[in-house]
Structures are given as C-alpha cells and as structure tokens.
C-alpha positions in Angstrom: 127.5 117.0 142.2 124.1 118.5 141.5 122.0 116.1 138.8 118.8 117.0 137.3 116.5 116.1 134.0 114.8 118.4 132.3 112.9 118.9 129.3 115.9 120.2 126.2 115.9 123.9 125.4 116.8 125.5 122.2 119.7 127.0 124.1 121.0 124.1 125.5 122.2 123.1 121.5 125.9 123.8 122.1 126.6 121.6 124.4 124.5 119.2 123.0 126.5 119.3 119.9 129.3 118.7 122.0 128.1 116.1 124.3 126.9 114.2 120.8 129.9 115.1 119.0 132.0 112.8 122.3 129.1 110.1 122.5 129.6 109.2 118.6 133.1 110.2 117.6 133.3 107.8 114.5 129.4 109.7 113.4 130.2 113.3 113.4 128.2 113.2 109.8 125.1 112.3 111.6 125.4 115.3 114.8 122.2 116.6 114.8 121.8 119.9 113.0 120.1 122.8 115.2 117.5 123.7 113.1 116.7 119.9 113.7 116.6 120.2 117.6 114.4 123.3 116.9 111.9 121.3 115.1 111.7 118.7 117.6 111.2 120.8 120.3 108.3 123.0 118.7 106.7 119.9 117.4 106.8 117.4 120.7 108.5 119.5 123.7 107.9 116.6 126.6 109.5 114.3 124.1 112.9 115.5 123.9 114.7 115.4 127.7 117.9 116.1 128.6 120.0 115.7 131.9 122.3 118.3 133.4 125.0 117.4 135.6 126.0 120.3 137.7 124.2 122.3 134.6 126.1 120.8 132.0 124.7 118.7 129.7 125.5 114.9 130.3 122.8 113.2 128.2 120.2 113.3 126.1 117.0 111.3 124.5 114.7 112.7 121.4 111.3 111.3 120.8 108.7 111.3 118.6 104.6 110.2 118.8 103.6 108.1 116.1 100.9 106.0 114.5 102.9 103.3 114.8 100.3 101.0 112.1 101.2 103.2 109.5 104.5 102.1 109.7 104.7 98.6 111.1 107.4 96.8 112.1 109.3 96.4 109.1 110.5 100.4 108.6 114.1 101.8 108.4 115.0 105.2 110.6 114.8 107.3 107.5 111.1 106.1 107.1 110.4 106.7 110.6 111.6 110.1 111.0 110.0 110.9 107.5 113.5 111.5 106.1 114.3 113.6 108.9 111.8 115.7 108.7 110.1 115.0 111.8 106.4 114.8 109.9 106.1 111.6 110.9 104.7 112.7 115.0 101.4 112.8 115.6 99.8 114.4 118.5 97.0 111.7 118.1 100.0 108.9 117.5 99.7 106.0 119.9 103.5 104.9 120.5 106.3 106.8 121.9 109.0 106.2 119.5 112.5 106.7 120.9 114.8 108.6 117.7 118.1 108.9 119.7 119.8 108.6 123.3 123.5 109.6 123.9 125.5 110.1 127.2 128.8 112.0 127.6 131.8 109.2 128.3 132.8 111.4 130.7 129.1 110.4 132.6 128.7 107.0 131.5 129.5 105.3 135.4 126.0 107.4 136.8 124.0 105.0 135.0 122.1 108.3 133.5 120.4 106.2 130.6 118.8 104.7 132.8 117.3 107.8 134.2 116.0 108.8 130.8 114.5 105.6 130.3 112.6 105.8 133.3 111.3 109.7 132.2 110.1 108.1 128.4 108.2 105.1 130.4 106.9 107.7 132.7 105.9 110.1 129.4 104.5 106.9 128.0 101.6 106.6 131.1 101.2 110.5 131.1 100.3 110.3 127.8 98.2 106.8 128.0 100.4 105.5 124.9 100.5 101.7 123.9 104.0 101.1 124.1 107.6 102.7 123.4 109.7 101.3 120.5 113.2 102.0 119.9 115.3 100.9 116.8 118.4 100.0 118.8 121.9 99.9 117.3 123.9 96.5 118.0 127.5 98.5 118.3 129.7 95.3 119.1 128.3 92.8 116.2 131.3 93.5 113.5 133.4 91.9 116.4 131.2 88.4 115.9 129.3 89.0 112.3 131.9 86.6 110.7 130.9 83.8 112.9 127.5 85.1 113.7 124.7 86.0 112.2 122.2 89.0 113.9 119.7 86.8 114.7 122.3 84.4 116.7 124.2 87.3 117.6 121.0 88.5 119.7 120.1 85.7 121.3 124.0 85.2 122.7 123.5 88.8 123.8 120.1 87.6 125.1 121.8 84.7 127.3 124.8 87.1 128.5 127.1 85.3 126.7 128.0 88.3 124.8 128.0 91.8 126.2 126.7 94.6 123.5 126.7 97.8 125.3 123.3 99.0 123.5 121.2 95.5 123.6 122.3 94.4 126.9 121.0 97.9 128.2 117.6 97.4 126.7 117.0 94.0 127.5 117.9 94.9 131.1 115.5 98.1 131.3 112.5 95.4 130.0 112.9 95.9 126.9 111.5 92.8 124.3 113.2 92.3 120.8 110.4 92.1 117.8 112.7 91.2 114.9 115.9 92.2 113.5 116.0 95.4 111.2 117.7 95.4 108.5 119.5 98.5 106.3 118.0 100.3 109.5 120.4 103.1 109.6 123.3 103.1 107.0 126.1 105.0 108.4 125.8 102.8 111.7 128.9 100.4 110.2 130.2 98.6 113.6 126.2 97.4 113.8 126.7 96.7 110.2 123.2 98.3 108.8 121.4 95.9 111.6 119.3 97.0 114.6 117.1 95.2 116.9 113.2 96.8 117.0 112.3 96.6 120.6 109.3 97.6 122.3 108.2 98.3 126.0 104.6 98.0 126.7 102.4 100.4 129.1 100.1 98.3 130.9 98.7 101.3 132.5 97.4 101.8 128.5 93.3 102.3 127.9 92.3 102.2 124.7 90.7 105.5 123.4 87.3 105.4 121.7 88.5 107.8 119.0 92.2 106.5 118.2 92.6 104.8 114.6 93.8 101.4 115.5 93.2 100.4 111.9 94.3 102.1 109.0 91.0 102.0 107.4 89.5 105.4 107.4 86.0 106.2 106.5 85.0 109.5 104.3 81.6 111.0 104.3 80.5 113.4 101.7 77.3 115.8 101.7 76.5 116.7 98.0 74.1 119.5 99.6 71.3 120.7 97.9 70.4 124.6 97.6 67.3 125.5 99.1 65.7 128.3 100.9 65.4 127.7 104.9 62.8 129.6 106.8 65.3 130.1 109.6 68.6 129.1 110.9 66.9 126.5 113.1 65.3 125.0 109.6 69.2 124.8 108.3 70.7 123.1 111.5 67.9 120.8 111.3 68.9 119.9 107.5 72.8 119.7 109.2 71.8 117.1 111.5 70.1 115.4 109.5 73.5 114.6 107.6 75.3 114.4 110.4 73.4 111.6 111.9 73.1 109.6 108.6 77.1 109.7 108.6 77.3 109.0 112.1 75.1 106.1 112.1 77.2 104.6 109.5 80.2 105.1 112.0 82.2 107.2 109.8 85.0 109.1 110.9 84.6 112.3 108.5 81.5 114.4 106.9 82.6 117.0 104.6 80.0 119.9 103.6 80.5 122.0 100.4 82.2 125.5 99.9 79.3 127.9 100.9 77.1 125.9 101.7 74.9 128.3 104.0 74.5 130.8 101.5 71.0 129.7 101.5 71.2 132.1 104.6 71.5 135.5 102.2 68.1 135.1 100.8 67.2 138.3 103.6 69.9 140.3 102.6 69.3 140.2 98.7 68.3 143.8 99.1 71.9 144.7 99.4 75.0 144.4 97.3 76.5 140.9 97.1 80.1 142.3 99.7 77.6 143.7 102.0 75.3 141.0 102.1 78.4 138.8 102.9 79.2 140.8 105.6 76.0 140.1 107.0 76.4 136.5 106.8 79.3 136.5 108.3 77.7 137.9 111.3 76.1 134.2 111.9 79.8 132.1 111.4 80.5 132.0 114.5 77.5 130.7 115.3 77.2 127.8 113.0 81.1 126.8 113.8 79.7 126.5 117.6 76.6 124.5 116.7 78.8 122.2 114.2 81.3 121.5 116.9 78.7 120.5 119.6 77.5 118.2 116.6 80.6 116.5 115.7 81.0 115.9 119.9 77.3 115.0 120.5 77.5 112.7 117.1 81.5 111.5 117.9 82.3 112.5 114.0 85.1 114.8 112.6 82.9 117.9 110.9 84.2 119.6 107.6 82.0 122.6 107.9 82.2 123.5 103.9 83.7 126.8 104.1 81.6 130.1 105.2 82.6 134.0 105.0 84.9 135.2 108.1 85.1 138.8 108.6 88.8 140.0 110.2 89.8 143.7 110.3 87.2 144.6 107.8 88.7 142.2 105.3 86.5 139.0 104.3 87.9 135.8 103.8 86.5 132.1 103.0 86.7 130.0 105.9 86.7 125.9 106.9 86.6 124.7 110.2 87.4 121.2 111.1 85.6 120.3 113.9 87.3 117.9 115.7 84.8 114.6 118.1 87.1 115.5 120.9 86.2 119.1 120.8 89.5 120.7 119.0 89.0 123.5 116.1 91.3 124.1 113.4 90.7 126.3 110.2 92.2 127.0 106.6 91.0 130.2 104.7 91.4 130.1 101.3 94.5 130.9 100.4 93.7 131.6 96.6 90.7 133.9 95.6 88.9 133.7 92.7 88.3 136.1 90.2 84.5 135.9 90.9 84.9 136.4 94.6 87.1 139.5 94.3 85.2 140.9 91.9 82.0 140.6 94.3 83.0 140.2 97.4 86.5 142.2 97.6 87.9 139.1 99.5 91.1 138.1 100.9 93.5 135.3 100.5 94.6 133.7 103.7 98.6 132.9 104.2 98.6 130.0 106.7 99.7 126.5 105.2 99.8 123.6 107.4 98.7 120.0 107.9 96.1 119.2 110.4 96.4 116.2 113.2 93.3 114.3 113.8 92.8 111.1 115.1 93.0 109.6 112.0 96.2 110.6 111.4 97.6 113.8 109.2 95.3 115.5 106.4 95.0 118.2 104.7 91.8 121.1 104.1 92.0 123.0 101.1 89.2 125.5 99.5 87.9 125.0 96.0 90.1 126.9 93.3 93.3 126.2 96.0 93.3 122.8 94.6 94.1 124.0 91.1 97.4 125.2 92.2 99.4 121.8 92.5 102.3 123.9 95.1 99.9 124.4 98.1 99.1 120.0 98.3 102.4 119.5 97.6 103.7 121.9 100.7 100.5 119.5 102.8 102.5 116.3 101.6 105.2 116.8 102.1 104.2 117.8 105.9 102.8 114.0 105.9 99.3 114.1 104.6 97.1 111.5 103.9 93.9 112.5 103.2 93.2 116.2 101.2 89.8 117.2 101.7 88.3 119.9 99.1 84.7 121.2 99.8 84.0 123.7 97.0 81.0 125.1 95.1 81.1 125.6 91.0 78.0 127.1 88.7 78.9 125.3 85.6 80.0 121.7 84.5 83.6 122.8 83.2 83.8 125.2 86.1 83.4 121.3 88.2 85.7 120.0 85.7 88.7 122.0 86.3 88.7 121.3 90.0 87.3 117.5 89.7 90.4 117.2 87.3 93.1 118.9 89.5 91.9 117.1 92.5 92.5 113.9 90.6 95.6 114.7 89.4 96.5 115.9 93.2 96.2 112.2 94.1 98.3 110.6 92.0 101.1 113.4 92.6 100.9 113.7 96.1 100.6 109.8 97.1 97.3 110.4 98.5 93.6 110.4 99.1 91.3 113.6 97.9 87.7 114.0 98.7 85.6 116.4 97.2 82.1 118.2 98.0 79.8 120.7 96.4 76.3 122.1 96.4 74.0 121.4 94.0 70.8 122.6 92.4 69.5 126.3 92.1 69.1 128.8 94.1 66.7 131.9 92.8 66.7 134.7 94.5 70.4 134.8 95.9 72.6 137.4 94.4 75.7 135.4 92.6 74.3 131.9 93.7 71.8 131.3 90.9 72.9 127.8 90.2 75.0 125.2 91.2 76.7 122.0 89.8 78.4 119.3 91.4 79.6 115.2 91.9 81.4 114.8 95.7 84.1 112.2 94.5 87.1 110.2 96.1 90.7 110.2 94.3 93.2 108.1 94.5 96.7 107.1 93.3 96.7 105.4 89.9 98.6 102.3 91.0 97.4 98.3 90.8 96.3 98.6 94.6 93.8 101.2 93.6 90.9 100.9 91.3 91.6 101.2 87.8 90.4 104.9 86.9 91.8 106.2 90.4 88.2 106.9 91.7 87.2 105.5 94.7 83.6 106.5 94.6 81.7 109.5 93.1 78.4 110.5 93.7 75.3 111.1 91.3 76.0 113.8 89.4 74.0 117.5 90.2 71.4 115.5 92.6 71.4 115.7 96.5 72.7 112.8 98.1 75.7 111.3 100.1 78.7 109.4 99.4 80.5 107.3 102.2 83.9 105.7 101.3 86.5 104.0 102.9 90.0 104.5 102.5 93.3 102.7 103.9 96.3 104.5 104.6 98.0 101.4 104.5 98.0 101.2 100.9 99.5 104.7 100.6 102.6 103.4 102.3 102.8 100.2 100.3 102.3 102.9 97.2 105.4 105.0 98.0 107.8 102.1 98.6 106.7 99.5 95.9 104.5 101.8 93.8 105.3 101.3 89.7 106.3 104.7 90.2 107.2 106.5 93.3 106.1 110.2 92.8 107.0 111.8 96.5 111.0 109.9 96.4 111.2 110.4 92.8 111.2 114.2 92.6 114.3 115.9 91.3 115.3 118.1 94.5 118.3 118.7 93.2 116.9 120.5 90.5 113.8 122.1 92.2 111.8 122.2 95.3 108.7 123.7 96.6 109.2 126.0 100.1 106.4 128.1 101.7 108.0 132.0 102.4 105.3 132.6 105.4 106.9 131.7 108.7 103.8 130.7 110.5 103.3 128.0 107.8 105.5 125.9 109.6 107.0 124.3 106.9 110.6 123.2 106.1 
C-alpha cells in the first residue's frame, strides 16, 4: 500500500466527486461542483490537499486564507465562503480557514485525517498565519438534542462521555471550541443547523508590520495642483512631499489624480496632443519605479493617479497600485472618453479584477469608468471594500457626473469610494488648460454612516489633502442588518451582471 499527500489537481475531480459522493451519502446536494474545485485551486493552490492511496484518492481538505476580523466569530459557512464564491480568501488574510475535509469509508482505519491536519498546521507556520479555524459539524447530536442542548452536548463530548466522530477528532488534534454556531450550515440536519467554531493557534506566529489587525483603514487623498516643474526631479520632489505628509500621519493609502504628470508635456506642446502623449509615456515607467521605491521607503500603499502606457502602438490610461511590500498591480481604463479618443486615439483596457492588499480587497477604477455602475458591481461582487477613483475633469458638471456616480457606487455596491483630482490651470499644455476638482469619501447611506453618505470631502478647486478613516467593519454590519441590504437583495433571478473576458477572472 503506497500513501502519499499532495497538493489537489484539477484532474483529480472524478474521483474526488466520488470519494465525496461515499464520505456524505445523505449530502449528495452539497458535492462540490468542478468549476468549484477549479476556483479553489487557481485562487489558493497549497490550500487545497489531497491524499492518494496507492494513487487513488482517499481524502481530501479545501482551505481558504482569510481576514478573519472581517468576519468574526459569529459568521455562518455561506458568509465565509462569500456564498460560495470563494471571494472571501485573501492572499494578505491572516487565518487559515478550513472549508471541508472528507475521507473515503473505505480508508477511514489509516487515521488519514489526521495526516491532513498535520499538512494545514504545517501550511499554517509556512505561511506565518495566526491560527486555523474550522466550523466543525457535530454529526451524532440529533441522537441526544432531545435531552441535550449543544452547549451541554459539547461539553459531554468534551469529557468523553459522548463520542461525536467530528468533535472528538478535533478536540484530540488540539483543537479549542470558541462558541457554538448556530444556522451554520442548513442542509447539515443530523448536527441539526449547529457547529462548534474551533480554532488552533500557531505559536510559531510573528506579527507582520503591514497586516490590518483592525478593520479601521486609513484613506489619503492628494487634490494635486497643476503647475509647471522645471524637471522631473522638481515633480518627484512635489511627490514626496505628499507622500511623506500621508506617511507621517500613518496612513495606509495616498491616492493621486488621473493625469496627474501632465505637467510633464509642457516640452512637447510643439507637437500634436497623440504625439505628445506618446512622449510622455516614454517617462511611465520611470515614475511607476520611483513611486514604488516611495511607497517601500515611506511603508504606504501608492495610487499613482493614472498616466499614459504605450503597448503595441496603442495608448492606454494607466494606474499602478504600488504596494509597501513591493508588489505592483495595474487597471487601465477600461472605458475611454470621447475627449481622449478624439485627441489621443486611445484604448480601452479589458481586464476586470479586484486587487489584494493588506488591507483587504479593493477595487481601482479610472475616471469616466465609474459612471458605468456594471464595472463596480463585477469589483463587489469579487469582495471589494474600498473603490478608489483618481480622475481629472475641466468643468464643475464634468466633476459632478463622476462625484455623483461615485456616490451612488457606494450605496449600491455596500462600500467605500475615494475620489482624487487635479486642480487649478495649466497654460500652455495642449487639452489641459484647466482643471476642477473636490477628492471626497463615499459611503453607504445607512444610520452607521454619516447622514449625507460623505465621509470627508476636500476644499473645493484648491490644493490640499484629505485623510479619512474608514471601517470595514461597518460594511459587514451594513449588509446583514442594513435598512436595506443592496448586494442580498438583487433579483438574480431576473438579471445578473457577468464579465465575457476570461482573464477577468470573474464568476
């Protein structure tokens, strides 16, 4: 008899079907679909092990990394698996949270839970996490619930005076009970809706400098002022400046307008506006280097506005997000305006997709891609928190109409949305004559928010800085107790918003 574990393969879904279908014969509605396994794997590959007994699959565990303070320890496994979705993991989450574990009957005497037990605490110290939690299932309690209630029933189980073939397992592999859950996973009927949250603690665990143990996040917005800069030096100067402000007030984002180095086109004037983008774009690469060695040097998560991106010979309109721990990630503007086809012949990006930080899940969208409500929507529904918008508008209603969506992106969408733009006037740039602006924070219109769903807003049209703090915490409180619910609430039986590009990565 040959056993080994492994990490789960997309090909090893038949027999994991199978082997499920054996482990749970009275839950063959709940098997696992395989675009489910798919998911799993993509998203969190060392979470999801499997053993083989001489190559056949005997047993299996799926995992997930979460924030765990988002979600506490009063949650249900529908909540913690974000309807099934999987958008709850984090690659900056902080507990290992165990979704399921199953063995073959056929296996059960080789004690091969145990072995995947031992792998998760062993994934838990690779990956210096706090603690695994596991929602476990109390399978013999409709035997006693007449007599017994789940709190007594526990603590029998606890003394060995009853034998539950789930609890007695963890408790013996150190696992501590929390607190009972209740309505924890509905079709679970000989546990009778309960399960027991327990928790096994690493005490290899360090804390990270960077990892949100709170859920109080803290926003900084540059309302940047136009001006001419001798050189590029003279504009990273004016960069650091705000970075160091924003830094020194320990928060955890800046955000920089739309454009906000077109300043730099001032030498190119002499050409038309698509060609002197083009040049500009020559110094991108540049600046996204210099911003990331900021947001390292400075420990601060860099929205670097957005700035023209040449690819193929086509131009598009380009954010980084800088992570503090050295990590890039982009969005390019997925919907182009009028004004910048017109000039600058540029190109919509076709990438949707939440971005992990270590703050949790947010979302980076480009000016006049707020005013279409799908693309935040698609973001939420991947588990975003926090929508940042840097854009740049000439005119007051030109503001308006993305002030306005943004606000109304809030309330639909259950979350936060910050927004930054330039200000001022700029003579003697082609196209970038003047500029207005407020940088603002959105929220949902609910009695834990403030009464007008603004956070904070800036002075209008005047260079300065807004800092604001924001706690996911109420977001969750919002979407279970809200006066109305607006994510549960939706009609997906009538209607539903999908994304058709497949490296969008969205369900």
């Amino acid at each position: 008899m040959q056993i080994d574990i492994r990490n789960l393969a997309l090909s090893d879904y038949d027999e994991l079907r199978e082997t499920m279908l054996k482990a749970y014969p009275t839950m063959s509605e709940s098997i696992w679909s395989k675009k489910s396994i798919q998911k799993l794997i993509k998203i969190f590959p060392d979470g999801q092990i499997c053993i083989t007994v001489d190559e056949k699959i005997a047993a299996v565990c799926l995992s997930l990394k979460v924030q765990y303070e988002l979600f506490g320890d009063d949650h249900t496994y529908k909540e913690i698996t974000g309807n099934y979705t999987f958008n709850t993991h984090s690659d900056t989450g902080n507990v290992l949270y165990g979704i399921e574990i199953f063995v073959d009957p056929e296996f059960r005497e080789l004690r091969l839970a145990r072995r995947l037990y031992d792998a998760r605490k062993e994934l838990c110290e690779k990956l210096n996490l706090k603690s695994i939690v596991v929602g476990g299932r109390i399978p013999h309690y409709h035997l006693h619930s007449a007599e017994l209630t789940p709190r007594q029933y526990i603590q029998q189980v606890r003394k060995k005076e009853i034998y539950d073939p789930v609890l007695s397992f963890q408790l013996a592999n150190n696992f501590l009970p929390v607190r009972v859950l209740k309505n924890y996973l509905p079709e679970d009927l000989h546990s009778e809706e309960n399960a027991v949250l327990l928790q096994w603690n690493n005490i290899y665990y360090s804390k990270k400098p960077n990892t949100m143990q709170d859920s109080v996040i803290r926003l900084g917005l540059i309302q940047w002022q136009m001006r001419h800069f001798k050189d590029l030096e003279a504009f990273y100067e004016q960069v650091e400046f705000f970075v160091n402000v924003m830094a020194d007030y320990k928060s955890d984002f800046i955000m920089f307008p739309e454009f906000f180095n077109t300043p730099l086109l001032a030498p190119f004037n002499d050409l038309n506006e698509r060609d002197s983008m083009f040049k500009l774009a020559e110094l991108t690469e540049e600046i996204k280097n210099k911003l990331s060695q900021l947001a390292i040097a400075y420990n601060i998560n860099i929205i670097g506005g957005s700035m023209p991106y040449v690819e193929n010979e086509e131009l598009y309109n380009i954010s980084y997000l800088l992570h503090r721990d050295g990590k890039i990630d982009e969005h390019r503007k997925v919907h182009i305006t009028p004004n910048e086809r017109k000039y600058y012949g540029m190109k919509g990006g076709d990438q949707i997709k939440v971005i992990d930080t270590d703050c949790g899940k947010v979302g980076l969208v480009i000016c006049y891609d707020v005013e279409f409500p799908e693309l935040p929507r698609l973001l939420a529904d991947q588990g975003m928190k926090i929508l940042f918008v840097p854009y740049l508008t000439d005119t007051q209603n030109a503001y308006m109409r993305v002030r306005n969506c943004a606000s109304a992106r809030a309330i639909e969408n259950e979350c936060y949305v910050a927004i930054a733009g330039c200000v001022g006037n700029l003579p003697g740039v082609n196209n970038m004559d003047i500029q207005y602006g407020q940088a603002a924070v959105f929220t949902p219109s609910d009695f834990a928010f403030p009464s007008n769903a603004i956070k904070g807003e800036a002075t209008p049209n005047t260079e300065s800085t807004l800092i604001v703090d924001v706690d996911l915490n109420l977001l969750k409180e919002l979407h279970h107790y809200g006066a109305v619910r607006t994510m549960s609430d939706r009609r997906k039986d009538l209607y539903d918003t999908i994304s058709h590009h497949p490296e969008s990565d969205l369900e």
